[in-house]
N, C-alpha and C positions, 0 to 999 in steps of 0.2 A: 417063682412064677408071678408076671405082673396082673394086673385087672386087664389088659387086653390079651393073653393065654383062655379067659374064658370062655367056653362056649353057653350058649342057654342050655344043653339040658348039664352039662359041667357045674353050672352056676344052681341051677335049682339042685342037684342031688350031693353039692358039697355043704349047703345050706339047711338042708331038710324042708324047701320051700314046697308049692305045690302053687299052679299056674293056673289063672281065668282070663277068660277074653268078656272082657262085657260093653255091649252098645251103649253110649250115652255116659260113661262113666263120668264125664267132668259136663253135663249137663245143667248141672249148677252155676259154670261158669259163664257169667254174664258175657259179652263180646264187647271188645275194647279197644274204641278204636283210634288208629293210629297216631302220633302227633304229625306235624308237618316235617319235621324233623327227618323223620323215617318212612314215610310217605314220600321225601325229595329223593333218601337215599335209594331207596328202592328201584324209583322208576329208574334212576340212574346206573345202580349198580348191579341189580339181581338178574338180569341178563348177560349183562358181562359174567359175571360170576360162573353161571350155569354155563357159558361158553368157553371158558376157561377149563371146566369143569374137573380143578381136583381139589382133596379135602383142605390145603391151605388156603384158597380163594375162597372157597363157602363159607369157610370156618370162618373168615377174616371179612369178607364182605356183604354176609348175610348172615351169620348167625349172632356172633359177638352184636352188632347193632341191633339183630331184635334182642335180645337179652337187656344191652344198656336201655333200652328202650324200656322193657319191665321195670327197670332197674329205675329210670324216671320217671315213671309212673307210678312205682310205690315212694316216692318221693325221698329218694335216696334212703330208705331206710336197709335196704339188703346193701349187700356187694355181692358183684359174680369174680369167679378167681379163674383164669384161663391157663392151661399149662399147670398147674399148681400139685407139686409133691404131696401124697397123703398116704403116710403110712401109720397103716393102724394096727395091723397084725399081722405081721408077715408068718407066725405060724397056720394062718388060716389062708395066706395067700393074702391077705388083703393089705399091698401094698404097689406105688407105682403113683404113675400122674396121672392127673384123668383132663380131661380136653375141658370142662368148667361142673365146677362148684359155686353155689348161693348161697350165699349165708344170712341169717334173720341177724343180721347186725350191719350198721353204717360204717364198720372196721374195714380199712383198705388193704393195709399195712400186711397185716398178717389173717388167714384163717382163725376163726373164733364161731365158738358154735351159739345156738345150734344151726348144722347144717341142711338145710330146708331140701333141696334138691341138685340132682345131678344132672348134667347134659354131656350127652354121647355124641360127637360129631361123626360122622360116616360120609365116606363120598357119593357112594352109589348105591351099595346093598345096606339097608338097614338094621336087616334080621340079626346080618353080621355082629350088630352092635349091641344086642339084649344082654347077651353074657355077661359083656365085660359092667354095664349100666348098672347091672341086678346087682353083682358083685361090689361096684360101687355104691349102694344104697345101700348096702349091709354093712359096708364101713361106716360110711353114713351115721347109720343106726348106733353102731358102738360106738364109734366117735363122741355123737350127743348122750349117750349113757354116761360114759366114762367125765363129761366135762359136767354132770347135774344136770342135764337139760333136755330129760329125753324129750322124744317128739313120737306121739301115737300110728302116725304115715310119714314115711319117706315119700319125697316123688321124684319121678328120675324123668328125661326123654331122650332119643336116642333122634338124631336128625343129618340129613343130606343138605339143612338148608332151607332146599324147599319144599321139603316134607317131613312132615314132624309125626314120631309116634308117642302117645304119654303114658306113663306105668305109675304105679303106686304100691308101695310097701307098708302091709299090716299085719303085725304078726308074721306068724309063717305063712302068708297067701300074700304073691306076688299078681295084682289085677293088672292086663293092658284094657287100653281101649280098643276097644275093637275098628281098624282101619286108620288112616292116613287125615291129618291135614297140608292142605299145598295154602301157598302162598296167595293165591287168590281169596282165602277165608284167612289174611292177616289176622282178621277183630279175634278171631275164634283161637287162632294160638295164640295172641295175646292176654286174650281173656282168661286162659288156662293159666298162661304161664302168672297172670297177676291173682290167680285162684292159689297157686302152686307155692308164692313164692311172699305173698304176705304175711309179717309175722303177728299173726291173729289166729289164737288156737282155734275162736271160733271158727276157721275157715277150713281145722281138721275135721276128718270122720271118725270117728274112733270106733262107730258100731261096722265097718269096712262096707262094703257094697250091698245094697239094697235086694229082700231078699227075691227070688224070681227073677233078675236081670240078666243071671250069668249063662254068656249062652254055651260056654265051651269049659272044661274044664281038662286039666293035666297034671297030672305027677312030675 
């Protein structure tokens, strides 16, 4: 079984995770905005894209550039891996490619931990993609064990593109944010993702979400 056989509630009860929706989750996250670079590409290419509209074009024409885009803004210190084999435990299931890994290292060449975050490409449904994303942050997770280098939150997102959903892994409690960012609020997934994806412990939570915020909870 690959990381995309998962479903969300597959993923939380193979894990023993337990699920929160909470508003404001990455409110921390300053807004960041865009260089010209991806400012030109956009106007140019994220219409096409969407008109195109299957997971190869978004993936390739919108997604990947916002990433490099993070990617230049933390001044080359991550790499993102796209396509990239990751198996970590195939008795847990937890083996297969996943559509992009980050990593807190300026390493190209190969994957080296620790692994900061996962991104889940989707064409159209999103929802579709928690599963498999949850699942890949649990590798994630033992991954950076196993290399010394645990990390207190995983952060995943699972995206169409032009709409990004962001999760976070703490302990056994899986937090999404509650709703959608679209491409018109670039600074704002930007700013996530340069939250998400700088390697600066300071910029973990380790006490996981603040108490009173959570507006929904799930098994």
């Amino acid at each position: 079984m690959a990381y995309s056989d998962f479903t969300l509630p597959d993923a939380l009860r193979s894990f023993g995770l337990t699920r929160q929706d909470q508003a404001g989750l990455f409110a921390a996250a300053a807004p960041v905005s865009p260089s010209s670079i991806l400012t030109a590409h956009l106007e140019e290419s994220a219409e096409y894209a969407l008109r195109l509209n299957t997971e190869k074009a978004r993936s390739e024409l919108l997604i990947m550039p916002i990433l490099m885009e993070a990617r230049r803004q933390a001044h080359y210190q991550i790499s993102v891996f796209s396509g990239a084999s990751f198996i970590v435990d195939a008795a847990q299931r937890l083996a297969g490619f996943c559509d992009y890994l980050v990593s807190a290292s300026p390493e190209s060449l190969y994957l080296e931990a620790p692994v900061l975050a996962v991104v889940e490409a989707k064409n159209e449904a999103i929802v579709s993609g928690y599963g498999q994303c949850i699942a890949e942050m649990v590798a994630a997770k033992i991954f950076n064990e196993r290399a010394g280098t645990p990390r207190t939150v995983i952060y995943g997102a699972v995206t169409t593109g032009d709409a990004w959903s962001f999760l976070q892994l703490s302990g056994q409690s899986v937090v999404m944010e509650d709703g959608y960012y679209y491409l018109d609020r670039i600074e704002n997934i930007l700013g996530i993702l340069l939250f998400m994806v700088r390697p600066n412990a300071l910029l973990e939570n380790p006490e996981g979400p603040s108490a009173g915020t959570i507006t929904k909870h799930h098994e």
